[in-house]
OpenMM code with the backbone's topology and positions (N, CA, C; nanometers):
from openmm import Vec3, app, unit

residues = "UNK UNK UNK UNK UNK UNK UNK UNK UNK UNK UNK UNK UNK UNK UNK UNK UNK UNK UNK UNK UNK UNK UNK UNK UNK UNK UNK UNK UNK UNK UNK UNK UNK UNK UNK UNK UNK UNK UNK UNK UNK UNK UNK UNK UNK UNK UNK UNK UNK UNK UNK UNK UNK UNK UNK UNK UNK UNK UNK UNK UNK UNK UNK UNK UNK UNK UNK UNK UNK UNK UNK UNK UNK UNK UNK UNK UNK UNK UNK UNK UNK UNK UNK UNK UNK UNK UNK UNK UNK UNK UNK UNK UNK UNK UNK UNK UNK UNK UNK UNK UNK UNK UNK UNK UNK UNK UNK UNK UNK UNK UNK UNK UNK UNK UNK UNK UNK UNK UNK UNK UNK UNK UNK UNK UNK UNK UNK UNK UNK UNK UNK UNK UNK UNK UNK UNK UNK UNK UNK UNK UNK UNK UNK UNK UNK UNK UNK UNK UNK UNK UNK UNK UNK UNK UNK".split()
positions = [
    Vec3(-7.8545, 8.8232, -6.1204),
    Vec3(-7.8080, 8.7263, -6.0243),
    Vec3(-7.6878, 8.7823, -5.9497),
    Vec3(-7.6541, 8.7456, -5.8246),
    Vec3(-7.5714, 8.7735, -5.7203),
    Vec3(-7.3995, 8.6584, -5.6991),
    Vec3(-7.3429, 8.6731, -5.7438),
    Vec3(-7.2224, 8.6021, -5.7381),
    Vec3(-7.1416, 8.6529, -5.6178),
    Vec3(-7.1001, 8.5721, -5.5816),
    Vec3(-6.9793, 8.5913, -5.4705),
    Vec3(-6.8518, 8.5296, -5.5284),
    Vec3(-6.7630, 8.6331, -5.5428),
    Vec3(-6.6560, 8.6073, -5.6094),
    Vec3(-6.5414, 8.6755, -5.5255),
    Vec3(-6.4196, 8.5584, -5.4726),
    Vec3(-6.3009, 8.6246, -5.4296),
    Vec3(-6.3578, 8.6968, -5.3164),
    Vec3(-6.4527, 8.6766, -5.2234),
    Vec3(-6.5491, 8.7548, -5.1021),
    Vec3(-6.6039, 8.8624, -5.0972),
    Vec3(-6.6412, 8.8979, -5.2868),
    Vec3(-6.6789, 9.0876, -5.3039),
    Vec3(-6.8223, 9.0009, -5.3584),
    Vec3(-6.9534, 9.0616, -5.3225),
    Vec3(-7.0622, 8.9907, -5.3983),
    Vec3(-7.0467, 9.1128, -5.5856),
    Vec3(-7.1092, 9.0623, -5.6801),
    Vec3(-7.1362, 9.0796, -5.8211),
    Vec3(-7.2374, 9.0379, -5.8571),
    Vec3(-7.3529, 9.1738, -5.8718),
    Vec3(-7.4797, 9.1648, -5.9233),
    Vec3(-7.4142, 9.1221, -6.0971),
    Vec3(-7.4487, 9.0004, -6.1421),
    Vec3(-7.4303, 8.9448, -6.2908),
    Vec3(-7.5835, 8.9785, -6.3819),
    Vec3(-7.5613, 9.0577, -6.4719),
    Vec3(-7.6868, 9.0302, -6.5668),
    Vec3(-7.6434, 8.9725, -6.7075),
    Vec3(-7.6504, 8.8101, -6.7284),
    Vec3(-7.6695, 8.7451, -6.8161),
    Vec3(-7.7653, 8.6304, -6.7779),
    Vec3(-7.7732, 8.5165, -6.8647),
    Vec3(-7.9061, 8.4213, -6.8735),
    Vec3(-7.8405, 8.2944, -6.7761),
    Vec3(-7.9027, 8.2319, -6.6871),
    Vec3(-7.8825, 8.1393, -6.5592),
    Vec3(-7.8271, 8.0249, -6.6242),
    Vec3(-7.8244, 8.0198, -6.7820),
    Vec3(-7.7136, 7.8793, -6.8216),
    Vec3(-7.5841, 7.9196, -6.8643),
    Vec3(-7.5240, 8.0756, -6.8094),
    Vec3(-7.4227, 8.1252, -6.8772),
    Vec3(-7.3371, 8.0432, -6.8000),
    Vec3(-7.1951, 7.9975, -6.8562),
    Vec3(-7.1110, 7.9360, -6.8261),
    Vec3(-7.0349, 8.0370, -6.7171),
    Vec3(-7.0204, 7.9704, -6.6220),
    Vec3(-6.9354, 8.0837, -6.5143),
    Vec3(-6.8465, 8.1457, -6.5243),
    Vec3(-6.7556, 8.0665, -6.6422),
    Vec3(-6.5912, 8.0994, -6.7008),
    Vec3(-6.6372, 8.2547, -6.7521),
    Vec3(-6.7241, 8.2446, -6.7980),
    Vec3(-6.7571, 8.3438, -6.9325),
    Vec3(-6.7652, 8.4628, -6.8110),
    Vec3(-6.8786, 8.4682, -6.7153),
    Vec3(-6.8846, 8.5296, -6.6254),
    Vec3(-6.7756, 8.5965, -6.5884),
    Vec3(-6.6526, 8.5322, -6.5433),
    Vec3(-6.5603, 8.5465, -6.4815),
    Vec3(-6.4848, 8.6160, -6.5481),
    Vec3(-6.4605, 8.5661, -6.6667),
    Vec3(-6.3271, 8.6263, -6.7968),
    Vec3(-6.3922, 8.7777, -6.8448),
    Vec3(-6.5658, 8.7806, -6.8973),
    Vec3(-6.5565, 8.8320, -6.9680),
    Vec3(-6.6159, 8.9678, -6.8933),
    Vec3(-6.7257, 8.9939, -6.7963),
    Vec3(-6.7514, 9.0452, -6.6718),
    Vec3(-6.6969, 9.0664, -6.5766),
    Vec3(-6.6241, 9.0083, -6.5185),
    Vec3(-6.5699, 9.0301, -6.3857),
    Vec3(-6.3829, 9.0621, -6.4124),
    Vec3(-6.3907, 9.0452, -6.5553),
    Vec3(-6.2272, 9.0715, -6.5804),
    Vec3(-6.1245, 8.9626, -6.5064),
    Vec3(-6.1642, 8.8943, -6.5109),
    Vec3(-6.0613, 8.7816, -6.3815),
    Vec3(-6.0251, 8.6742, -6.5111),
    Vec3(-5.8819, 8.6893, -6.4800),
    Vec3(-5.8281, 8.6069, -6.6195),
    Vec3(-5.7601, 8.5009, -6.5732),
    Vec3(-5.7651, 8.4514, -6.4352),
    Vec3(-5.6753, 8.3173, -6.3654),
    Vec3(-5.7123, 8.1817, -6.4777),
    Vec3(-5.8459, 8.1849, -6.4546),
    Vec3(-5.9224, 8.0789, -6.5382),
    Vec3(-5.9012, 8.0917, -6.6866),
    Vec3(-5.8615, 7.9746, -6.7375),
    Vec3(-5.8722, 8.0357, -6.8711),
    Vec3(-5.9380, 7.8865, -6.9731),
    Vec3(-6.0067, 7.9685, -7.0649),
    Vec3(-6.0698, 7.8775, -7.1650),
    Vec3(-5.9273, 7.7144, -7.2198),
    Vec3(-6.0206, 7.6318, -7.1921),
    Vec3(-5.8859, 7.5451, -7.2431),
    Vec3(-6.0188, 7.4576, -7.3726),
    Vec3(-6.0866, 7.3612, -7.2593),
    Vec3(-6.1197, 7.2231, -7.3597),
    Vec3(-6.2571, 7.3085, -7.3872),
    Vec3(-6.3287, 7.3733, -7.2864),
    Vec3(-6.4943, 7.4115, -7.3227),
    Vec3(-6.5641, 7.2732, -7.2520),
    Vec3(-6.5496, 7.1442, -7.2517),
    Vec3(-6.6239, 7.0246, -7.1949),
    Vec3(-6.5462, 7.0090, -6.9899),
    Vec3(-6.4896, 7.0680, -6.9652),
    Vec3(-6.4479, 7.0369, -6.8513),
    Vec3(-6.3784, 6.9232, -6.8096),
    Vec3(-6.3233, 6.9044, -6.8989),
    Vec3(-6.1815, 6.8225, -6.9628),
    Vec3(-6.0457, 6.8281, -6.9230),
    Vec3(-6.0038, 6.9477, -6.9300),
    Vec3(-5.8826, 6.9979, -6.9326),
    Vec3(-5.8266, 7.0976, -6.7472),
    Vec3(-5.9239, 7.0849, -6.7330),
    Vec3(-5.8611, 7.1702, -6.5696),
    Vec3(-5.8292, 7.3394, -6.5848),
    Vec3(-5.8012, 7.3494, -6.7071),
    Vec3(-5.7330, 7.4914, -6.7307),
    Vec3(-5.8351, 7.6354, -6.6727),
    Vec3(-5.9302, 7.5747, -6.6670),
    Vec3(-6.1302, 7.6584, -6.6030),
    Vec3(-6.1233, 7.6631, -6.4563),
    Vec3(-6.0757, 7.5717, -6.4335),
    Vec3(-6.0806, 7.5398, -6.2354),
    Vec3(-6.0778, 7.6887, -6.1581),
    Vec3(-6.2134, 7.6573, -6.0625),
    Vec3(-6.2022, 7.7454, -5.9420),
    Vec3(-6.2309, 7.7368, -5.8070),
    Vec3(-6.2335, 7.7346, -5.7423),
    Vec3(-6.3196, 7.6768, -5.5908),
    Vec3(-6.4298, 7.7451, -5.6259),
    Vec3(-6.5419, 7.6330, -5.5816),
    Vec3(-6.6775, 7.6643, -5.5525),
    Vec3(-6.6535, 7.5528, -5.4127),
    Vec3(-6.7291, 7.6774, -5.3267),
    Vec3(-6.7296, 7.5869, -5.1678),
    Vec3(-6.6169, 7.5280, -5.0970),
    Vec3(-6.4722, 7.5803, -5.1687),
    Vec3(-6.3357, 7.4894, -5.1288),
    Vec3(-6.3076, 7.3594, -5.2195),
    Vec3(-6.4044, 7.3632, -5.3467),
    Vec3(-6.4236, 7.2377, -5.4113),
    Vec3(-6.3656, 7.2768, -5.5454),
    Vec3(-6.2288, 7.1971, -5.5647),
    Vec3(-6.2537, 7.2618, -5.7034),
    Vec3(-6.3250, 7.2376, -5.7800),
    Vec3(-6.3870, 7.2432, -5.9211),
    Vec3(-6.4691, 7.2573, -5.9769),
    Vec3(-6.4466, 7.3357, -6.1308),
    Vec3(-6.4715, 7.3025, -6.2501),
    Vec3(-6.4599, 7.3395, -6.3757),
    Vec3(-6.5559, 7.4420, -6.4423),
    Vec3(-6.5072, 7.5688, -6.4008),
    Vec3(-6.6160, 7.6564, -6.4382),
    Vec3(-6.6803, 7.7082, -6.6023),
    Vec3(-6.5778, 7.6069, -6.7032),
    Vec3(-6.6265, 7.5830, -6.8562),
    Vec3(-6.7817, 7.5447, -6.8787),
    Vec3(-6.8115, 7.4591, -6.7612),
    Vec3(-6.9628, 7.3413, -6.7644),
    Vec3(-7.0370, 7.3544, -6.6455),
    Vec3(-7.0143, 7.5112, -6.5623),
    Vec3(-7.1163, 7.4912, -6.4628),
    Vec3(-7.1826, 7.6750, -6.5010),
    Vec3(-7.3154, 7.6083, -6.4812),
    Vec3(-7.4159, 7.7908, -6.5424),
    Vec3(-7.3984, 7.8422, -6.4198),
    Vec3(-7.4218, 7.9930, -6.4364),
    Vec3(-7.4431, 8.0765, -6.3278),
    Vec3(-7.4896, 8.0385, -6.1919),
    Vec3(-7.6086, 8.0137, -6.2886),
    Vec3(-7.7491, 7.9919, -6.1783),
    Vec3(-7.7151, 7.8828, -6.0431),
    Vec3(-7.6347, 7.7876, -6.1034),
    Vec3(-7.5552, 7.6730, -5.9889),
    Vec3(-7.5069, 7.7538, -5.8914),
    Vec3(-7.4449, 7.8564, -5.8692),
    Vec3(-7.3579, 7.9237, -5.7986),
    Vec3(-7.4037, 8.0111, -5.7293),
    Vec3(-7.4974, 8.0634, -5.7454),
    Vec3(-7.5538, 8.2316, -5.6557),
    Vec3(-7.5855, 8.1375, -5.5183),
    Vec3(-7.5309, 8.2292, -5.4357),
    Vec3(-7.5399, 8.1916, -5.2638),
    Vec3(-7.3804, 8.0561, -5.2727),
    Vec3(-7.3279, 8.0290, -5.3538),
    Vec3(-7.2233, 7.9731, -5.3182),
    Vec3(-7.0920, 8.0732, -5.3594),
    Vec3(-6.9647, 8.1045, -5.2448),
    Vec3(-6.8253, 8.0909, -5.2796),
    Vec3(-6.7667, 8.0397, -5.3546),
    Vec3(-6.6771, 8.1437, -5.4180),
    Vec3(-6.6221, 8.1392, -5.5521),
    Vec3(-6.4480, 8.2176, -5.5560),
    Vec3(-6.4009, 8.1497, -5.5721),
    Vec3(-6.2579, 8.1691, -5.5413),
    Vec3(-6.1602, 8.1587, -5.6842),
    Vec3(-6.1237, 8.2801, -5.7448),
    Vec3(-6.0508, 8.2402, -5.8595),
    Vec3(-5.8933, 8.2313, -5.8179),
    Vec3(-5.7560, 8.1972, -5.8840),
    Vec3(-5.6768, 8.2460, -5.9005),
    Vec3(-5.6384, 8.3676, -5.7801),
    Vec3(-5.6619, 8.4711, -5.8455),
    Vec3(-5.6613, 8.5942, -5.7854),
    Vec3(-5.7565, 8.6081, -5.6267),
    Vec3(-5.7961, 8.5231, -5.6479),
    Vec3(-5.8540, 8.5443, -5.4969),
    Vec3(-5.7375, 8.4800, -5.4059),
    Vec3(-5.6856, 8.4046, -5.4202),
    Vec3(-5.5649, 8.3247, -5.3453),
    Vec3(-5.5010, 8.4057, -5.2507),
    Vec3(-5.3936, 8.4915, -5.3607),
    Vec3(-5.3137, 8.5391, -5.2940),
    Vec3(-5.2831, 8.6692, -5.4351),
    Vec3(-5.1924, 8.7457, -5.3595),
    Vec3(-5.1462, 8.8614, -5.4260),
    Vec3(-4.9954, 8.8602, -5.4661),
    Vec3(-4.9636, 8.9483, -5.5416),
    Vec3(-4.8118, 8.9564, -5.5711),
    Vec3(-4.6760, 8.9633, -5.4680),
    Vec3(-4.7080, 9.0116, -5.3893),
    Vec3(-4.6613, 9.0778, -5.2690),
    Vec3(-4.7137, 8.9558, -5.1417),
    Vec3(-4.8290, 8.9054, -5.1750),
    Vec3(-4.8365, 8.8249, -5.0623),
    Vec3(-4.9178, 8.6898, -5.1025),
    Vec3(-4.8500, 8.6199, -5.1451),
    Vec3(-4.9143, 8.4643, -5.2425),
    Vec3(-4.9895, 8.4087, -5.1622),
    Vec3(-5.0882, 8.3274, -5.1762),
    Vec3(-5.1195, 8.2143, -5.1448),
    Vec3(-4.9334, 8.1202, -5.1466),
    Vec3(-4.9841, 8.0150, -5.0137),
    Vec3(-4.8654, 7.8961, -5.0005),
    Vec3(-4.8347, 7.8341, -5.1014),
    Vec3(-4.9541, 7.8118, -5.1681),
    Vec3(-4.9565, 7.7161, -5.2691),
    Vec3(-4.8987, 7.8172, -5.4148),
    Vec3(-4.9335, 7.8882, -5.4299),
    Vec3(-4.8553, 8.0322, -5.5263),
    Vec3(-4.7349, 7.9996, -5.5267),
    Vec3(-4.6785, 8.0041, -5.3810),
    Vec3(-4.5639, 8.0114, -5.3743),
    Vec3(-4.4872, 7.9429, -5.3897),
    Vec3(-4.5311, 7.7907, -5.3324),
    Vec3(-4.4631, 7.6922, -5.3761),
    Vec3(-4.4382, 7.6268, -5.5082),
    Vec3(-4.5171, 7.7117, -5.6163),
    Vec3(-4.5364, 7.6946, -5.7647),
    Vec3(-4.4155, 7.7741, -5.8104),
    Vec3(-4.3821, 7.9278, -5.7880),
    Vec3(-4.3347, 8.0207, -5.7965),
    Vec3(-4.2030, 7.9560, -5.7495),
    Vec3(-4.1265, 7.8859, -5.6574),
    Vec3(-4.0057, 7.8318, -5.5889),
    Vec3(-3.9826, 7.6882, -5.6971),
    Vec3(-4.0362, 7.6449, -5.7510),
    Vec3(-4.0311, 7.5155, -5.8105),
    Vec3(-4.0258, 7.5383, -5.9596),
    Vec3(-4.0304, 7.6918, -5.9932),
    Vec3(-4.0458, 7.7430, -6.1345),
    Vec3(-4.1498, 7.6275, -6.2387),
    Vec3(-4.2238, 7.5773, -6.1201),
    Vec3(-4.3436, 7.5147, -6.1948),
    Vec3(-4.4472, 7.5267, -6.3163),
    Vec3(-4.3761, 7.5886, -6.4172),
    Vec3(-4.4656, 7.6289, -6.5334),
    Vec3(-4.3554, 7.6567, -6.6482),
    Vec3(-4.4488, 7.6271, -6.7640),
    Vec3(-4.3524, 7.6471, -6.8906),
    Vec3(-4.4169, 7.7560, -6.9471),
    Vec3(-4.5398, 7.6981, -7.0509),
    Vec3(-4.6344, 7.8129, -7.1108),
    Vec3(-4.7111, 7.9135, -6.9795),
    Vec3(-4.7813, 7.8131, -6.8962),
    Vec3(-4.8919, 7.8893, -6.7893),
    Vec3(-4.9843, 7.8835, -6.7948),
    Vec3(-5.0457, 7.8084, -6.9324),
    Vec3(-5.1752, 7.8253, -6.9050),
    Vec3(-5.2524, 7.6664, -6.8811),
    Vec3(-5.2001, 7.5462, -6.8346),
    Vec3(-5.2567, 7.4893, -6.7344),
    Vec3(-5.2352, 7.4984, -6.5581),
    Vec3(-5.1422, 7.6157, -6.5519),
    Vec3(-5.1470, 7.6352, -6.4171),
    Vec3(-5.2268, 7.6838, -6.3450),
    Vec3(-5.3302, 7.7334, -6.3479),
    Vec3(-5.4314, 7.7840, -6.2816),
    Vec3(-5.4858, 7.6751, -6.2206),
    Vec3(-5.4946, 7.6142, -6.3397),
    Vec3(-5.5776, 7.4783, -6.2396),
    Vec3(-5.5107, 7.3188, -6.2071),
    Vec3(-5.3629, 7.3621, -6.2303),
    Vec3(-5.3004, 7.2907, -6.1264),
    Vec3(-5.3024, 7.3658, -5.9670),
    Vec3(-5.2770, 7.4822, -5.9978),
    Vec3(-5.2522, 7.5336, -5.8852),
    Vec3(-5.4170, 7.5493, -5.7552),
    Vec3(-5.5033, 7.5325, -5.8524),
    Vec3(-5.6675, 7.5644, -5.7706),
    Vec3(-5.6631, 7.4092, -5.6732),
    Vec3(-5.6726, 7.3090, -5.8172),
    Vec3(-5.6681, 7.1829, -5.7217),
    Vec3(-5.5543, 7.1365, -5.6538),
    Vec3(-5.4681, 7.1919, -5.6570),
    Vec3(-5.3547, 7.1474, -5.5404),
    Vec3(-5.4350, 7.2441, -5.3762),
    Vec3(-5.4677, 7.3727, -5.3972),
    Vec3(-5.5140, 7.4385, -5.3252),
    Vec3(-5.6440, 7.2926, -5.2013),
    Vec3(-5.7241, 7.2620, -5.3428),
    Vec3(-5.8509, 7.2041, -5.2974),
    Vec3(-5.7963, 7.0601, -5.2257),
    Vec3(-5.7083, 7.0120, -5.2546),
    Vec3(-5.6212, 6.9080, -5.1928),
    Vec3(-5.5930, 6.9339, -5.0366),
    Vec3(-5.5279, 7.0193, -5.0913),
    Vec3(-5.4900, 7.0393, -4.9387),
    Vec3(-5.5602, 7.1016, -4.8249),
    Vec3(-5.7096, 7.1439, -4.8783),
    Vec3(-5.8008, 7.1929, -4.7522),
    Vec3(-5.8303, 7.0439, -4.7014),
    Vec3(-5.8439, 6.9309, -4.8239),
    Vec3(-5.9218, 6.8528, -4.7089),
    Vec3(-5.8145, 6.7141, -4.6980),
    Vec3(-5.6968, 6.7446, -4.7611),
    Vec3(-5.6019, 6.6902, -4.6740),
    Vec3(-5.4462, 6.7151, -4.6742),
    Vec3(-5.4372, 6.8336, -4.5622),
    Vec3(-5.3069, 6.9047, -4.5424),
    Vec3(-5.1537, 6.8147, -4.5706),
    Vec3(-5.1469, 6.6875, -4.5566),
    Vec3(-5.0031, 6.6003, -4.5464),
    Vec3(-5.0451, 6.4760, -4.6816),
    Vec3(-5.0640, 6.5448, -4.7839),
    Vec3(-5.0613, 6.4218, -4.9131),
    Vec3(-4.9419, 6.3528, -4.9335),
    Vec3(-4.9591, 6.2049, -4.9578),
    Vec3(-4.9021, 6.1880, -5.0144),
    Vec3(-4.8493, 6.1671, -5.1799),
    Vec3(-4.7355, 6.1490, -5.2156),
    Vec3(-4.7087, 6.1825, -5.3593),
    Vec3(-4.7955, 6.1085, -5.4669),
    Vec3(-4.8508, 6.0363, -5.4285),
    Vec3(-4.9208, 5.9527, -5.5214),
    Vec3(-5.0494, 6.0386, -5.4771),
    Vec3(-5.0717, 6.0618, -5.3747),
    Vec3(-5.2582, 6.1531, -5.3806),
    Vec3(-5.2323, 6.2858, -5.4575),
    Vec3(-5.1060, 6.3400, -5.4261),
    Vec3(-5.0924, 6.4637, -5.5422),
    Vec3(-5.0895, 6.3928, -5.6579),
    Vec3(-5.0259, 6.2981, -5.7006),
    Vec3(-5.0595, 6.2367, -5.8915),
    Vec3(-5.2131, 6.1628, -5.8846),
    Vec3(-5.2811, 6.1777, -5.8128),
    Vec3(-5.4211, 6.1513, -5.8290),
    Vec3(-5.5003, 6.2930, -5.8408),
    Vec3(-5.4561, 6.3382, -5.7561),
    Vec3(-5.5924, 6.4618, -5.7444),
    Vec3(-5.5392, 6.5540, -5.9222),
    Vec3(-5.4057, 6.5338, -5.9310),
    Vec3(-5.3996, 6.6511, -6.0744),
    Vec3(-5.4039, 6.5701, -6.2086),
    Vec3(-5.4311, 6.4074, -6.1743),
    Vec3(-5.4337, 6.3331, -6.3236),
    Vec3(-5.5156, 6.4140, -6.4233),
    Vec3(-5.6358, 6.4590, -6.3999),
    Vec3(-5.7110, 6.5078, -6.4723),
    Vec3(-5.6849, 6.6483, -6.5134),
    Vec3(-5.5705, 6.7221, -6.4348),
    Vec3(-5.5644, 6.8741, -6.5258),
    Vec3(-5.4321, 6.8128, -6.6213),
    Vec3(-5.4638, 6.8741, -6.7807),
    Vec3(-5.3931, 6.8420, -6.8214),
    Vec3(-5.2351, 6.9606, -6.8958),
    Vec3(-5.1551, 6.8883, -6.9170),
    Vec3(-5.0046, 7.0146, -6.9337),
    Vec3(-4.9908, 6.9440, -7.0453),
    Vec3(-4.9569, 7.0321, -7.1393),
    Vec3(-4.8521, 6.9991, -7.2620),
    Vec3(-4.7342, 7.0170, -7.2808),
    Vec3(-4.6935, 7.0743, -7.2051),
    Vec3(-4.5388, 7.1388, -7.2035),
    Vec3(-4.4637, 7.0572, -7.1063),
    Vec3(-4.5360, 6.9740, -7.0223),
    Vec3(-4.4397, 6.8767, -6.9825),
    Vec3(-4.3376, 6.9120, -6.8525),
    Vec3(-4.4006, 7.0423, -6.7570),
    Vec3(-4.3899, 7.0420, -6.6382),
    Vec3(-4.4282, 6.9540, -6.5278),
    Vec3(-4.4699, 6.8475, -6.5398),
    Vec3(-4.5195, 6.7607, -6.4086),
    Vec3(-4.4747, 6.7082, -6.2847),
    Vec3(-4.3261, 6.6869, -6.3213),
    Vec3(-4.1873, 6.6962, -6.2449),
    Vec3(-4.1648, 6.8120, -6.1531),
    Vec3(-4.2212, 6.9563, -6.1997),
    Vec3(-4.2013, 7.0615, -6.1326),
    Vec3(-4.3574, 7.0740, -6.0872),
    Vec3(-4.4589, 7.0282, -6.1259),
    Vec3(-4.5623, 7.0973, -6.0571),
    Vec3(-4.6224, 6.9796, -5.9451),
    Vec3(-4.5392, 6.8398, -5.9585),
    Vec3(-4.5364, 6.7909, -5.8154),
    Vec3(-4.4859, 6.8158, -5.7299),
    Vec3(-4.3289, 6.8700, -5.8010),
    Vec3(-4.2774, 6.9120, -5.6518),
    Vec3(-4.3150, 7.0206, -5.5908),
    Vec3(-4.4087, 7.0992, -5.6768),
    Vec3(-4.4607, 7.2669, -5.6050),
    Vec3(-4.5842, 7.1955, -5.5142),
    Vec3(-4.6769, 7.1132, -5.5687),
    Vec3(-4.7976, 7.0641, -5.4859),
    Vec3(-4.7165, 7.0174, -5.3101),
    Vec3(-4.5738, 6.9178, -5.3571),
    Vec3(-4.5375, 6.8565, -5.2383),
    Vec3(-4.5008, 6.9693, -5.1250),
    Vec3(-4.4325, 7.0701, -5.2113),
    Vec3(-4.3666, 7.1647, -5.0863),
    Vec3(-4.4869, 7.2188, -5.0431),
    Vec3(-4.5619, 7.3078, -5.1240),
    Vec3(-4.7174, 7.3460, -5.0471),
    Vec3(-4.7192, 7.2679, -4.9412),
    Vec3(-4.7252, 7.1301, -4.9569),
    Vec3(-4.7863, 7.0475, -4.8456),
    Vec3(-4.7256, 7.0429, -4.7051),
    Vec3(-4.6006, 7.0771, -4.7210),
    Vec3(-4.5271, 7.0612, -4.6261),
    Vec3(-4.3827, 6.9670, -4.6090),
    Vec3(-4.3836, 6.8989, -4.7373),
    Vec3(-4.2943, 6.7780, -4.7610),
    Vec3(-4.1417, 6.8709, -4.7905),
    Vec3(-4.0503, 6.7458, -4.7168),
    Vec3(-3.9127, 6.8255, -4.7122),
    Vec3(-3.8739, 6.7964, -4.8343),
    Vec3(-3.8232, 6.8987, -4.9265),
    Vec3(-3.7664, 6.9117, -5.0762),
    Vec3(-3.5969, 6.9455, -5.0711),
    Vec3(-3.5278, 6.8928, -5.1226),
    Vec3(-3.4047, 6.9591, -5.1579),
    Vec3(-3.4017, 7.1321, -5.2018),
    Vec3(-3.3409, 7.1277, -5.1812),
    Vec3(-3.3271, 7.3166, -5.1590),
    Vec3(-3.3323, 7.3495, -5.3251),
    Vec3(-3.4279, 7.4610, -5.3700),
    Vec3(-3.4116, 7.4680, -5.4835),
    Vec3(-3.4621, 7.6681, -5.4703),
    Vec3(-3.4112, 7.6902, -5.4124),
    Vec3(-3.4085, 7.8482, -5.3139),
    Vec3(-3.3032, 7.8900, -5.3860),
] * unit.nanometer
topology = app.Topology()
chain = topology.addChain("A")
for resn in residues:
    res = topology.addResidue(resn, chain)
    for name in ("N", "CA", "C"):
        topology.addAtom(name, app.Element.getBySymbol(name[0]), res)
């Protein structure tokens, strides 16, 4: 099967109910995503499929060939972030890190299809990724600045 990943296609040879995560982590070396709940629960899996985020723990391969696929690393680079990177990165939005991936995917997916959220649509769209460490304070205000919302200077 043919994956499009991050805009490079990837001939995949495993079985059409392989979980995409697996794909991703264990094939394609791409470690943005990371195993959290396994049921698509937890957000910690999130990737764009189609600009959508989406939980790649509970979706097979086979769903995906001929669709865009955007991990983490497809975003942005070290040297040159994604907005939304950045505004994570300025807000020191993370404790452990490893529900940020998929805070950071669906803040991404937020804001394609609506650039000026407000604070309550950012505490809607991320209710469902979940943090234990108890950044939420910082990873709203990284979603808000992404958005465009004026923040107190924290530069």
């Amino acid at each position: 099967m043919r994956l499009t990943v991050n805009g490079r296609n990837h001939d995949v040879d495993a079985a059409p109910d392989t979980a995409l995560l697996y794909v991703l982590r264990n094939d394609l070396e791409l470690n943005g995503p990371k195993y959290g709940c396994g049921l698509g629960e937890c957000g910690a899996c999130a990737v764009l499929i189609d600009g959508v985020a989406a939980r790649s723990c509970v979706i097979p391969i086979e769903g995906c060939v001929g669709r865009d696929i955007v991990t983490l690393e497809g975003l942005g680079s070290r040297e040159h972030p994604d907005p939304v990177q950045d505004a994570f990165i300025r807000e020191q939005a993370a404790q452990c890190g490893y529900c940020l991936n998929g805070m950071i995917i669906t803040t991404k997916a937020l804001l394609a299809r609506n650039a000026a959220p407000s604070e309550h649509e950012v505490l809607e769209a991320l209710r469902y990724n979940l943090c234990r460490c108890g950044a939420h304070i910082e990873i709203v205000r990284a979603a808000m600045r992404a958005a465009g919302h004026a923040l107190e200077a924290r530069d």
